[in-house]
C-alpha positions as CSV (number, residue, x, y, z in Angstrom):
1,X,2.6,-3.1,9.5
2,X,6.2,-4.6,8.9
3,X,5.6,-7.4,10.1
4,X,2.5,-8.3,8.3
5,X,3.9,-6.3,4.4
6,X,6.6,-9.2,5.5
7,X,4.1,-12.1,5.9
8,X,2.3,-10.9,2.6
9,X,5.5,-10.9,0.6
10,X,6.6,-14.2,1.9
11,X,3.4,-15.8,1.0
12,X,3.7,-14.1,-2.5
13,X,7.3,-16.2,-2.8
14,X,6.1,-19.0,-1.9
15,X,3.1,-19.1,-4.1
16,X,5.2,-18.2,-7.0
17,X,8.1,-20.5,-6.4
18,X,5.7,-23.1,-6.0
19,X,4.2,-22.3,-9.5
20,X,7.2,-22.5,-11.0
21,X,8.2,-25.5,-10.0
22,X,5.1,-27.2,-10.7
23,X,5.5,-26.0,-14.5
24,X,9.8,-27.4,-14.4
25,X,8.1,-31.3,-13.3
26,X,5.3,-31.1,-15.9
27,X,6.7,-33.7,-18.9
28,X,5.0,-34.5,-22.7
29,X,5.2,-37.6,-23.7
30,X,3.7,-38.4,-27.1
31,X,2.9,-42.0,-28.0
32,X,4.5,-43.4,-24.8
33,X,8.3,-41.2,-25.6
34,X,9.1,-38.7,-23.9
35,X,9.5,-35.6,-25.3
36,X,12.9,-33.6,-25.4
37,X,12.5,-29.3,-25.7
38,X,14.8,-26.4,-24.4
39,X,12.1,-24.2,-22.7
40,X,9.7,-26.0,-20.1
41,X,6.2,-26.0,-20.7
42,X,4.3,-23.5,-18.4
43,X,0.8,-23.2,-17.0
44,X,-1.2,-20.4,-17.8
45,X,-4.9,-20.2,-16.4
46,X,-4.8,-24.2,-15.5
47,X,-3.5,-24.6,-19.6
48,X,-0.6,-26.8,-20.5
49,X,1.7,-24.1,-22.6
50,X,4.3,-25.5,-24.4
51,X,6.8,-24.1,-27.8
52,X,5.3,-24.3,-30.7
53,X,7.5,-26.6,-32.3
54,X,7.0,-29.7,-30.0
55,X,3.6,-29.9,-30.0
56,X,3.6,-29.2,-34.6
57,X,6.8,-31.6,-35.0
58,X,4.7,-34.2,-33.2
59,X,1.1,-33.8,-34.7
60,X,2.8,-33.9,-38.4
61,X,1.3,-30.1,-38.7
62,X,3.6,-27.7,-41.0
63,X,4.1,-24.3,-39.7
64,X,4.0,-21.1,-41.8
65,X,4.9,-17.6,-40.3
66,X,3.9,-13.7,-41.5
67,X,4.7,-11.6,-39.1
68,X,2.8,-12.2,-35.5
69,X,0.7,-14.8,-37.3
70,X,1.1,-18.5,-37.3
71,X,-0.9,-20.8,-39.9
72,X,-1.0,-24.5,-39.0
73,X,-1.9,-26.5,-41.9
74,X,-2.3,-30.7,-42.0
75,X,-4.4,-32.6,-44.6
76,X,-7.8,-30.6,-44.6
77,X,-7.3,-28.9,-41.2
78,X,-5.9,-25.4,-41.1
79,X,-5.6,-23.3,-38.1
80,X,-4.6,-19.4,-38.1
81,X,-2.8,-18.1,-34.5
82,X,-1.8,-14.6,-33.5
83,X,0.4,-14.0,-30.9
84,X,-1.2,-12.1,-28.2
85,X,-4.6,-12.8,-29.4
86,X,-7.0,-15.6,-28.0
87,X,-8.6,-15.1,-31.2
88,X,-8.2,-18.4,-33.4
89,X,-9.1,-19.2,-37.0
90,X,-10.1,-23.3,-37.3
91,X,-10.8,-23.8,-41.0
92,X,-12.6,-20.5,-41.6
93,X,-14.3,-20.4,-38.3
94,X,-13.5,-18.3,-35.3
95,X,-12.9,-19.5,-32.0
96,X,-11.5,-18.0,-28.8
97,X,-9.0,-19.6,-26.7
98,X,-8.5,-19.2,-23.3
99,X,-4.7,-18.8,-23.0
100,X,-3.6,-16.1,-25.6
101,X,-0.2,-17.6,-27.4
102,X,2.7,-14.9,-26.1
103,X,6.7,-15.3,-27.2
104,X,9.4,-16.1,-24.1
105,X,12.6,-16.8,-24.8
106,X,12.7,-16.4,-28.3
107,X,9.9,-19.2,-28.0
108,X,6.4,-19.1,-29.0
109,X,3.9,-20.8,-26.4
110,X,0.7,-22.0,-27.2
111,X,-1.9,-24.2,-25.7
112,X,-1.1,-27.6,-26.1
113,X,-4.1,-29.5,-25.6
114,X,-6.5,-27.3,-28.1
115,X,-3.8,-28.0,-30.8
116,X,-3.0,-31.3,-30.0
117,X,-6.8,-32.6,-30.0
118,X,-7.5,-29.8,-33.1
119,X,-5.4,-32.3,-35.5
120,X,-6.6,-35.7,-34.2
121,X,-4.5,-36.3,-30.9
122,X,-6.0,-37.5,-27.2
123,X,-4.5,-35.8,-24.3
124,X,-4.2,-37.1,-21.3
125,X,-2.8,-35.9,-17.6
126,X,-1.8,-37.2,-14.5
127,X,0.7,-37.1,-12.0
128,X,2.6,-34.1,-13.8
129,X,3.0,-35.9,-16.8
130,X,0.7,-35.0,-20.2
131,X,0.5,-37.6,-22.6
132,X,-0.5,-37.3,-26.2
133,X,-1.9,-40.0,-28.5
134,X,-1.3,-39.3,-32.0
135,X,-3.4,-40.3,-34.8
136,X,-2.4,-43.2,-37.3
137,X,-1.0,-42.0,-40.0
138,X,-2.5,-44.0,-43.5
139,X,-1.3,-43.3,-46.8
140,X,-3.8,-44.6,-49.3
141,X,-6.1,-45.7,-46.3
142,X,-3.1,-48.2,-45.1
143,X,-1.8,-47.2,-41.4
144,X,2.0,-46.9,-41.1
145,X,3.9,-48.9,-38.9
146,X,7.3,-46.8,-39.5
147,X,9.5,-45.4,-41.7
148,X,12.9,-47.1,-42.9
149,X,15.5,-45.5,-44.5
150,X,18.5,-47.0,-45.7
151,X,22.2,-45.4,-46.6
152,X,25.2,-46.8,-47.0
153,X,28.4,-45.7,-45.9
154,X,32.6,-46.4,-47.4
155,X,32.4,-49.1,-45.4
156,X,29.1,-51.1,-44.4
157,X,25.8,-49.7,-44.2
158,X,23.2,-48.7,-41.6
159,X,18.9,-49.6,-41.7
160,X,16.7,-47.3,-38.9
161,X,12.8,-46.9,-38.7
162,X,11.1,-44.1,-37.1
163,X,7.8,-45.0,-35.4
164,X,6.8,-41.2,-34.5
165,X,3.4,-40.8,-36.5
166,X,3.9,-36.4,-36.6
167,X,7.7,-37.1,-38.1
168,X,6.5,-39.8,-40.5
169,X,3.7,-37.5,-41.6
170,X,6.1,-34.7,-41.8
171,X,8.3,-36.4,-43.9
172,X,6.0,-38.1,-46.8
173,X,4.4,-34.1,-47.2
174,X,7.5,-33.0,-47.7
175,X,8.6,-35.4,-50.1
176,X,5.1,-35.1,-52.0
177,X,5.1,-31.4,-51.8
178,X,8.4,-30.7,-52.8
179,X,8.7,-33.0,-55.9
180,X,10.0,-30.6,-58.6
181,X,9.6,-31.3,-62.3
182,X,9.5,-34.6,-64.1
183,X,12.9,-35.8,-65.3
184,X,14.2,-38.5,-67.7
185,X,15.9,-41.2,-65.4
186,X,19.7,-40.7,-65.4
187,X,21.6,-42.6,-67.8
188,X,24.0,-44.2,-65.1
189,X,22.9,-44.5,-61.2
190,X,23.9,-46.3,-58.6
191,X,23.9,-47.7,-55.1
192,X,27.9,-48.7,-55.2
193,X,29.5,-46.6,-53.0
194,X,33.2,-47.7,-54.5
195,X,32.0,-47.5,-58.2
196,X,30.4,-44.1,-58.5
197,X,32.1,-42.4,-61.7
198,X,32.3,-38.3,-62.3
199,X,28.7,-37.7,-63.7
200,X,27.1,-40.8,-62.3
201,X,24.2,-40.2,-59.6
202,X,24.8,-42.3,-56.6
203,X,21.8,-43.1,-54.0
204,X,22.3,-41.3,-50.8
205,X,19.9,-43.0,-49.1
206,X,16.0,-45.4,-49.2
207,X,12.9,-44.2,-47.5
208,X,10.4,-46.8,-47.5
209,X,6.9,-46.4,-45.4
210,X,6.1,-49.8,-44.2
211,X,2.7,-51.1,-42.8
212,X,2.1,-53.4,-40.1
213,X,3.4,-56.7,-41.7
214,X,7.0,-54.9,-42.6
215,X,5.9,-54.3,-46.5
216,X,6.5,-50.9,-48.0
217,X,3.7,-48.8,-48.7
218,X,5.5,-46.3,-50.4
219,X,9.2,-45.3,-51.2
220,X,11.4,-43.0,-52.1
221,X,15.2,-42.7,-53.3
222,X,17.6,-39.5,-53.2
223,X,19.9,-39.4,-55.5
224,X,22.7,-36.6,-55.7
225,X,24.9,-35.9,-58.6
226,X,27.9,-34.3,-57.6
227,X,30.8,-32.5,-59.9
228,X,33.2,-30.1,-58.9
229,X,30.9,-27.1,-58.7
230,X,27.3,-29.2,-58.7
231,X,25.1,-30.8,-56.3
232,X,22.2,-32.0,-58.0
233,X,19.5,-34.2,-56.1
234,X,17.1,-36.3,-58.1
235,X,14.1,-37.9,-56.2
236,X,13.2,-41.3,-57.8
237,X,9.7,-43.5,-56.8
238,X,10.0,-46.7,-58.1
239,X,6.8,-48.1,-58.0
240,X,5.7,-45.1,-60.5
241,X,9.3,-45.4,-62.2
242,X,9.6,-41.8,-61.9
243,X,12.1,-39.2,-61.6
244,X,11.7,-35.8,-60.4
245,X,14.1,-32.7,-59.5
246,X,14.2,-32.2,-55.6
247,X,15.7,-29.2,-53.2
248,X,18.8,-29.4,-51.2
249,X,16.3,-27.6,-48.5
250,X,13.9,-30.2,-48.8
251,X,16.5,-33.3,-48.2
252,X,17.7,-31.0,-45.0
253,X,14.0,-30.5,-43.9
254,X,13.4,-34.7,-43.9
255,X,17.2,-34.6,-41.9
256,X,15.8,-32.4,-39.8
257,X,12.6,-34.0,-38.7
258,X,14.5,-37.3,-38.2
259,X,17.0,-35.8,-36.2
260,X,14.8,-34.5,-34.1
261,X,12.2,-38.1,-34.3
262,X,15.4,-39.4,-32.8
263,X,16.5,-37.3,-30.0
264,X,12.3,-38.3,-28.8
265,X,13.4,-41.7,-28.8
266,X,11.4,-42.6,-31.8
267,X,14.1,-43.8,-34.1
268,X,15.7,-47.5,-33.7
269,X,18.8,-48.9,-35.4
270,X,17.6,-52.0,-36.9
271,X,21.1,-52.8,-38.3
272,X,24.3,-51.4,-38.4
273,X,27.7,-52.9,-40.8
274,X,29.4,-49.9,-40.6
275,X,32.6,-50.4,-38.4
């Protein structure tokens, strides 16, 4: 009886440390990058588990929490998740998932391929690695190539793009749904870094969304107006001429998402004059 309780429990190692490292081998990789995340994705009833956050920042779907509940939301698409639940909400409609979402780690795990193909994405897998196709992202029915921004430093300046379709995404909502009110346009701006005088508004930095032949779609400026107690950020869209208010935690959001578009390997330096 010892022998065989020590057969059965050896087998039960096995099996599990066998499952486990099948999930630490399984990588995302999203548009051909692979995909960088601080918990590994785990496999739950032959599903692809994977945090939250890598599989929204990638799809360009913004995440709301209240309480155990999770609301995905992108364009016309909005999906409601509980944790614990297989119950899901897709626009209205209820649908059960096989794989309940469950919190590890301080982490929140949900099934990657239901919302990776919900918002638009193929999934694909083979040989232990899952790859995701994103959508094109259009603005005004154009597709987006990548997104440029521009800022200049006290000495030289430094021109990226982003080609991650769930960053870009990201970023244009938040610049769209974060435009506070209308403004009159400053009475002195400017883009000199060595000339910017108390009360001016100097351009931190150029976003422009370009299409496939390099021309910008659409763009937006940041400017900040800075005093000895005052940080003021003015969001300026040329081809409108307009000006309107905009949040410090809006600007950090758009840092944010490129931060982490770059740590995926989905930003380039185009050019770099800073020494």
């Amino acid at each position: 009886m010892k022998k065989m309780f020590s057969g059965v429990f050896l087998a039960f190692i096995l099996i599990l440390t066998s499952s486990t490292s099948y999930a630490a081998t399984i990588q995302i990789k999203v548009d051909g990058k692979t995909i960088v995340t601080d918990a590994n994705p785990e496999i739950k009833n032959n599903r692809t588990m994977v945090p939250l956050r890598v599989i929204s920042e990638n799809v360009g779907a913004t995440v709301h929490w209240s309480d155990s509940q999770v609301t995905l939301t992108k364009n016309d698409m909005k999906v409601i998740l509980k944790l614990k639940s297989n119950k899901v909400v897709k626009n209205g409609k209820t649908e059960y998932l096989d794989v309940k979402p469950y919190m590890k780690n301080n982490r929140t795990f949900v099934p990657m391929r239901f919302i990776a193909e919900t918002f638009g994405s193929h999934v694909d897998y083979k040989n232990g690695i899952v790859s995701i196709g994103t959508k094109p992202f259009t603005i005004d029915g154009v597709i987006v190539s990548a997104l440029q921004q521009e800022y200049h430093l006290f000495m030289g300046g430094v021109v990226e793009q982003s080609k991650g379709n769930g960053y870009n995404e990201a970023i244009y909502n938040t610049f769209v749904e974060n435009k506070g009110s209308k403004v009159k346009a400053p009475a002195n701006y400017t883009w000199d870094f060595h000339n910017v005088s108390a009360g001016d508004y100097y351009k931190n930095v150029q976003f422009d969304f370009l299409d496939q032949e390099g021309n910008s779609i659409k763009r937006f400026d940041l400017y900040s107006l800075r005093g000895l107690e005052q940080l003021e950020i003015l969001l300026h869209e040329p081809t409108e001429g307009q000006w309107y208010l905009f949040s410090e935690n809006a600007q950090q959001s758009i840092y944010q998402l490129l931060d982490r578009a770059s740590m995926n390997g989905f930003v380039t330096v185009i050019s770099n004059t800073a020494p």
